[in-house]
C-alpha positions as CSV (number, residue, x, y, z in Angstrom):
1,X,-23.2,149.0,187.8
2,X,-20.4,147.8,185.7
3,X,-18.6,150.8,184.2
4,X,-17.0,150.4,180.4
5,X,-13.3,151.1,179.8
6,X,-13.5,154.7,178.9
7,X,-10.4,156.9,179.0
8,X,-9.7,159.6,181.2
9,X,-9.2,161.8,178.1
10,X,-12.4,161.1,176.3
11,X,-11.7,163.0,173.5
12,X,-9.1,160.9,172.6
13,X,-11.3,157.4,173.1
14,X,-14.0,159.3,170.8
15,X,-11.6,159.8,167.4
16,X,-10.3,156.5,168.3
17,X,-13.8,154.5,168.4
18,X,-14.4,157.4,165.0
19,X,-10.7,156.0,163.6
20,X,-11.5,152.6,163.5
21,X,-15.4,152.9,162.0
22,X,-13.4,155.0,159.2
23,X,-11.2,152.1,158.6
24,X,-13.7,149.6,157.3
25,X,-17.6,149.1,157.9
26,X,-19.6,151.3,160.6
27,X,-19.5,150.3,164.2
28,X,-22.4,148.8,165.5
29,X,-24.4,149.9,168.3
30,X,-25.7,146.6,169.4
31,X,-22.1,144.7,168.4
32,X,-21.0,142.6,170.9
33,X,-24.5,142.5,172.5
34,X,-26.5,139.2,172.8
35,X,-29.4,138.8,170.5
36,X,-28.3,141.6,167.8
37,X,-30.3,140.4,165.0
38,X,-33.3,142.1,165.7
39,X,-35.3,141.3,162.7
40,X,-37.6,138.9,164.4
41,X,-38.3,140.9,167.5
42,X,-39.0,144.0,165.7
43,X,-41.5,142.3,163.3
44,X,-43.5,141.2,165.9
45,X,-43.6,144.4,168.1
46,X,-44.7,146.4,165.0
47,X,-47.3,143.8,164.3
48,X,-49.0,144.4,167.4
49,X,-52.6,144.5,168.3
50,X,-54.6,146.7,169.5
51,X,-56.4,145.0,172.3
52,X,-52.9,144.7,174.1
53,X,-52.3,148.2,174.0
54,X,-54.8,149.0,176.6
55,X,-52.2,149.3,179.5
56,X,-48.4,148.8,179.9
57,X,-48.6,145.3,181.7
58,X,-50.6,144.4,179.3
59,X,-48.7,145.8,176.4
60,X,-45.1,144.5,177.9
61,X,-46.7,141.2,178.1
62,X,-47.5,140.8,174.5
63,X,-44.2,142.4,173.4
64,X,-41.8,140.3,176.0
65,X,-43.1,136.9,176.4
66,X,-41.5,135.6,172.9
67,X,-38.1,136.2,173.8
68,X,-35.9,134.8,176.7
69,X,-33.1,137.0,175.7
70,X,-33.3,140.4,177.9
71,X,-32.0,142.7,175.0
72,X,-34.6,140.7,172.9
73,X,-37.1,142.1,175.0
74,X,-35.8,145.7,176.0
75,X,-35.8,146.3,172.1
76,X,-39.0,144.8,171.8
77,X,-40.1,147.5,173.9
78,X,-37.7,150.4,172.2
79,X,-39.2,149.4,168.5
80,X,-42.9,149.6,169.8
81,X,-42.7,153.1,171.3
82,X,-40.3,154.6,168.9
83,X,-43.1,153.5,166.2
84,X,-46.1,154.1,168.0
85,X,-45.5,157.2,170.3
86,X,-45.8,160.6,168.2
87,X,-43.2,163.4,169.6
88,X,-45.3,166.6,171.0
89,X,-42.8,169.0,169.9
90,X,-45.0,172.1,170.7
91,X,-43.6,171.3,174.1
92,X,-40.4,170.3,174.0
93,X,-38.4,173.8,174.9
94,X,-39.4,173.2,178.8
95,X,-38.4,170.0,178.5
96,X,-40.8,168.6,181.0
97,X,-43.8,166.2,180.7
98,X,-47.1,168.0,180.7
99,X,-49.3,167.2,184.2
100,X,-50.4,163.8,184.2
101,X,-48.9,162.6,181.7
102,X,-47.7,159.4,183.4
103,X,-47.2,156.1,181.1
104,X,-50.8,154.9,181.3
105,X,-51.6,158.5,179.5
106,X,-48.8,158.8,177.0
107,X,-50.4,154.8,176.3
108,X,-53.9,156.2,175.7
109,X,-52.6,159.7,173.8
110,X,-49.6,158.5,171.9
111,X,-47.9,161.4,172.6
112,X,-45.4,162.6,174.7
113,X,-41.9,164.7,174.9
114,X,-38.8,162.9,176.3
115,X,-40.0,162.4,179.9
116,X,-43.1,160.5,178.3
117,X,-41.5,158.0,176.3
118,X,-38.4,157.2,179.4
119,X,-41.0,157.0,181.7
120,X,-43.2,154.4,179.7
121,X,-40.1,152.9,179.1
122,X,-39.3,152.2,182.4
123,X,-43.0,150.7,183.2
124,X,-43.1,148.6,180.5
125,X,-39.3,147.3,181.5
126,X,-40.2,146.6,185.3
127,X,-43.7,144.8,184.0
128,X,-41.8,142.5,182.0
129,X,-39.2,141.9,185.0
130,X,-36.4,144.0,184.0
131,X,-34.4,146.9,185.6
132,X,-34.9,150.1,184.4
133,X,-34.4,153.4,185.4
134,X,-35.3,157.1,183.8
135,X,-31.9,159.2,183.5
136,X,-32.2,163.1,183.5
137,X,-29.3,165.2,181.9
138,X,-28.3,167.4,179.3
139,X,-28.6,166.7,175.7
140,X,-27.7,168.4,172.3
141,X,-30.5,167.9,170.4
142,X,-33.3,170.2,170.0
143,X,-32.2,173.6,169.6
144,X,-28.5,172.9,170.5
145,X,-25.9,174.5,168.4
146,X,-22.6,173.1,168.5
147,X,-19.8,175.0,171.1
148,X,-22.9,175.8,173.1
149,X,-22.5,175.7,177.1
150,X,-25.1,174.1,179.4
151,X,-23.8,175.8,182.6
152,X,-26.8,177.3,184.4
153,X,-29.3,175.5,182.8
154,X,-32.0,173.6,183.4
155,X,-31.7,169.8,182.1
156,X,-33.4,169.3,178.8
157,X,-33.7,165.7,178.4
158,X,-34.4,162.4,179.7
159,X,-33.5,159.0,178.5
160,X,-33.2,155.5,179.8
161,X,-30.7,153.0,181.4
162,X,-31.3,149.0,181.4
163,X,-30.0,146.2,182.4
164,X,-30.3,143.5,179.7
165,X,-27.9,140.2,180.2
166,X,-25.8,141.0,182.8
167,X,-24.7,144.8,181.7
168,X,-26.5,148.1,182.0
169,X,-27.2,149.7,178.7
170,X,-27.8,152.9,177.3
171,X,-31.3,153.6,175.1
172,X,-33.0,156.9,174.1
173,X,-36.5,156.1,172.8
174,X,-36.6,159.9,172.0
175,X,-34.0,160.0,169.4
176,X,-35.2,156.8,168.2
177,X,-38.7,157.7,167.2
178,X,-37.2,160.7,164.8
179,X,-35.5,163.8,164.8
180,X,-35.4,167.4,163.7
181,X,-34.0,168.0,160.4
182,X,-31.2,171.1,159.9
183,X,-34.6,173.2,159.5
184,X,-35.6,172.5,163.0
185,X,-38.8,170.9,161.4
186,X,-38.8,167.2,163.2
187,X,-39.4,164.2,161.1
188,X,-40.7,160.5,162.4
189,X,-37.6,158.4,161.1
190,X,-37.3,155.2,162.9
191,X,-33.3,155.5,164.1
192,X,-31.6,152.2,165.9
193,X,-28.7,153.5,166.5
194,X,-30.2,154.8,169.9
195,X,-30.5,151.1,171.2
196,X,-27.6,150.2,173.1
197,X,-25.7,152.4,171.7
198,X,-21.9,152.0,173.5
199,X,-21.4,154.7,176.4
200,X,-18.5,156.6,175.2
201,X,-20.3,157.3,171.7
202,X,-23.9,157.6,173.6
203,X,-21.9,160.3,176.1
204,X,-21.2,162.6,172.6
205,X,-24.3,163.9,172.9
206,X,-26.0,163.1,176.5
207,X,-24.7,164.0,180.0
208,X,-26.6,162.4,182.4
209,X,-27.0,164.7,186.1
210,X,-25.9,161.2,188.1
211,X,-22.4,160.4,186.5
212,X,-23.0,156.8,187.2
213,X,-25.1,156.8,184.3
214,X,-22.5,157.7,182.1
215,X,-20.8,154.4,182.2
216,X,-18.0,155.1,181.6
217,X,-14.7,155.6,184.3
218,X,-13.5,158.1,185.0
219,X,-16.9,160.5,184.3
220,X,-16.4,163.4,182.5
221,X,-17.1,167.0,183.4
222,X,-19.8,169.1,181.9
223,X,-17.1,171.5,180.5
224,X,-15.6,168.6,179.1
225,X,-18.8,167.4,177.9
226,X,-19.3,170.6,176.2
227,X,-15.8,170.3,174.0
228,X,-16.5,167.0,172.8
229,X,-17.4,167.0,169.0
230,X,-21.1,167.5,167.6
231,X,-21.8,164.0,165.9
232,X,-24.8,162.7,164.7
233,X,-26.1,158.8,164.3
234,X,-25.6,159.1,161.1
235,X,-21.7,159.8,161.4
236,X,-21.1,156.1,162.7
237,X,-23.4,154.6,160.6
238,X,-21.7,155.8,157.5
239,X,-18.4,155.2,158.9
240,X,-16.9,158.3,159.0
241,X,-13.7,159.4,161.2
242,X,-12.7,162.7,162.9
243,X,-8.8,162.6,161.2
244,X,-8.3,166.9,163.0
245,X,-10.7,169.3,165.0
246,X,-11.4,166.7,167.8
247,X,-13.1,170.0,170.0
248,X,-16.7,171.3,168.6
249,X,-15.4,174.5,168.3
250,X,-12.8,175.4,166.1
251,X,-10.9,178.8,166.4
252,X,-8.8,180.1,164.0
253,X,-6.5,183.2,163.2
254,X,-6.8,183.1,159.6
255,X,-9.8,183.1,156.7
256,X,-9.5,179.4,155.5
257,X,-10.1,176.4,158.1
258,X,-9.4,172.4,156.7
259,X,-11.4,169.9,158.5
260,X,-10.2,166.4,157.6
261,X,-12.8,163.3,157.6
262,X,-12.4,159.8,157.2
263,X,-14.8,158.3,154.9
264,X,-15.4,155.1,153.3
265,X,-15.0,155.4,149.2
266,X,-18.2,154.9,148.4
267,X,-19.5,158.0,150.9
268,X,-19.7,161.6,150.0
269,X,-19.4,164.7,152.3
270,X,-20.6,167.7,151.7
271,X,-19.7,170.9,153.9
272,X,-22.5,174.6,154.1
273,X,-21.5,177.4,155.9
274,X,-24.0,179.2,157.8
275,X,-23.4,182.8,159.5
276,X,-26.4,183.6,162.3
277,X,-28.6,180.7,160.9
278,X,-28.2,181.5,157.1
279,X,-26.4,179.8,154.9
280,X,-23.5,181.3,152.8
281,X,-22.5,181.1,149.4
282,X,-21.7,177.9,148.3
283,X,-18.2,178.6,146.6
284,X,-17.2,179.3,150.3
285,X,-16.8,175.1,151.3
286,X,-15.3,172.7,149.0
287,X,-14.6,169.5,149.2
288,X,-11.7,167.3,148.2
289,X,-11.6,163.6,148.1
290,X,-8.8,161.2,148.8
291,X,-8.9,157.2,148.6
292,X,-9.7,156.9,152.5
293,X,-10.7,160.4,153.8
294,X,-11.9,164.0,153.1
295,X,-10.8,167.6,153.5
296,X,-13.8,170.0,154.0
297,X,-12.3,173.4,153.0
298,X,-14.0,176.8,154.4
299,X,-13.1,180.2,153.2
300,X,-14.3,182.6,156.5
301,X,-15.6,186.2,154.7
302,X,-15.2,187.9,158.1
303,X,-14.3,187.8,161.4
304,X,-17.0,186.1,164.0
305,X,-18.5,182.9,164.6
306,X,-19.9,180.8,162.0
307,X,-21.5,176.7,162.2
308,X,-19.8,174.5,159.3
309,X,-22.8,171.8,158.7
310,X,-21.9,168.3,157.3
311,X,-23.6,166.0,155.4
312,X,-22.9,162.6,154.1
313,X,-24.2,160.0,151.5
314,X,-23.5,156.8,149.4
315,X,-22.8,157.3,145.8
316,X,-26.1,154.9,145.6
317,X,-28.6,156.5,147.7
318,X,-30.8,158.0,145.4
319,X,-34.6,159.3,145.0
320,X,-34.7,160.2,141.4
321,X,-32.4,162.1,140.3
322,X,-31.3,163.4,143.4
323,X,-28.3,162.4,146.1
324,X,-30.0,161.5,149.6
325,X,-27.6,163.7,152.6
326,X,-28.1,162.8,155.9
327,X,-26.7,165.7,158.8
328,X,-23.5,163.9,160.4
329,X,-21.7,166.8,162.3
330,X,-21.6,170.1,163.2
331,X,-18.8,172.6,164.1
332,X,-18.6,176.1,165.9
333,X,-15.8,177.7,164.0
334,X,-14.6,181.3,164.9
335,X,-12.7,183.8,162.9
336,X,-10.7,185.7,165.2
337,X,-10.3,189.5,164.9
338,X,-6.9,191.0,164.3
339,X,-7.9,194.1,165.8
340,X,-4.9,193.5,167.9
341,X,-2.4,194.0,164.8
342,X,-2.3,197.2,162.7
343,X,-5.2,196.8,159.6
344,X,-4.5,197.7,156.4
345,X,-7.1,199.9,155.5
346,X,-8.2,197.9,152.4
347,X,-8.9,195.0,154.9
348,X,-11.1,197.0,157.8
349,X,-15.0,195.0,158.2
350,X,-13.4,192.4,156.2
């Protein structure tokens, strides 16, 4: 296994990949990997039939044998089951497959949770002479609020690790079929930022139980894991940049808290504040835009932990009259209590 260049601070190599997306047009998660126009090979997994979808030799054969390009064929494979395979969410807290539920089923049902769709990953790799492998870890997805700890948990996920041309990648056919939306309702949204995505932006929001398959050197710790900041796909595909708050949780003495964001000119941001799941009054976030980035503003009504929610869009993205936001990044922010300094007694369960 060939380890990427990662820092030994990773929260430092994180706003620096952010920085330079923020600078000029999103990063790429196939850039610099052979065979990145992927217009060909997708149009001919989604186009195909049904009577080589009766087992996954068969299945890989069909999807595979056009391409001579390993990456060619390992998203062959991640666009067919991130189209085809239906998320059984009604099962996703345990995060375990159900009994039986071994790539031959999933193929016949068309369902699965994560352990379904690595695991049918990894057959259909292997059939089509590639090196695969299932990866079990943490991730924050489902359920996950941002500052949350994973220590004395069971993992929750399961994703894959290739090798396509020489280098392993990193792929999460999960993630790639859809997503739940702020509501926790999940939506089927095709998303390719999941394929080959690099390793120090794939290791924001998955940490693998073998730190091999982080690829990255030196591996990080799970408590640093835990710090590192809450960003979604969409964050690097509109281009955005952590310019302060570099730690998912943000703690602060006073009632007003400034995050700054880099952002494209033609991207919006918009911040909500939300208090035990709610959301707050909108007059408590505004936001305030420069030529090249963003300040979020939040007013904090009381002491105690609240989640500030962004959301970004282009000026363009519309569907009738209304501006399309997609969920980019989430922070933990904490008012701390002064109980330590005498309270003047207008102020008290402020």
């Amino acid at each position: 296994m060939s380890p990427s260049k990662g820092g030994a601070a990773l929260l430092a190599l994180a706003l620096a990949l952010a920085g330079c997306a923020g600078r000029g047009t999103p990063r790429r998660a196939d850039a610099g990997v052979p065979g990145e126009a992927f217009a060909a090979v997708d149009a001919h997994a989604l186009a195909a039939p049904e009577e080589v979808e009766g087992s996954p030799e068969a299945l890989a054969g069909y999807l595979c044998s056009p391409w001579r390009s390993e990456t060619d064929k390992a998203r062959a494979l991640y666009r067919w089951i991130a189209d085809r395979i239906d998320y059984t969410l009604e099962t996703a807290p345990s995060g375990r497959a159900e009994p039986g539920a071994g790539p031959a089923s999933v193929l016949r049902s068309r369902r699965a949770i994560c352990q379904g769709y690595s695991d049918l990953f990894v057959a259909m790799a292997r059939a089509a002479g590639l090196e695969a492998e299932t990866v079990a870890g943490y991730a924050k997805g489902l359920g996950y609020e941002a500052g949350d700890s994973f220590a004395g948990r069971r993992p929750d996920h399961a994703w894959n690790a290739v090798k396509a041309d020489g280098a392993w990648r990193l792929i999460d056919c999960t993630w790639g079929a859809g997503a739940a939306d702020p509501d926790g309702r999940y939506r089927k949204r095709f998303e390719p930022y999941y394929f080959c995505t690099p390793p120090e932006e794939f290791l924001l929001a998955h940490y693998p139980l073998d730190p091999r398959w982080q690829l990255v050197d030196p591996p990080v710790s799970l408590p640093e894991f835990e710090r590192l900041p809450y960003l979604k796909a969409p964050f690097f595909r509109f281009g955005l940049a952590l310019l302060s708050h570099p730690s998912s949780t943000i703690e602060s003495a006073e009632p007003a808290v400034t995050v700054r964001v880099g952002a494209p000119p033609d991207v919006l941001i918009e911040g909500r504040l939300l208090e035990s799941g709610r959301r707050l009054e909108r007059s408590l976030v505004e936001t305030h835009r420069g030529r090249a980035s963003q300040e979020i503003a939040v007013r904090l009504p009381r002491p105690g932990p609240y989640t500030l929610r962004l959301f970004a869009a282009r000026e363009g993205d519309r569907v009738g009259n209304f501006r399309t936001y997609e969920w980019v990044a989430d922070y933990r922010v904490v008012r701390q209590s002064r109980a330590a300094a005498p309270a003047l007694p207008e102020r008290r369960g402020s």
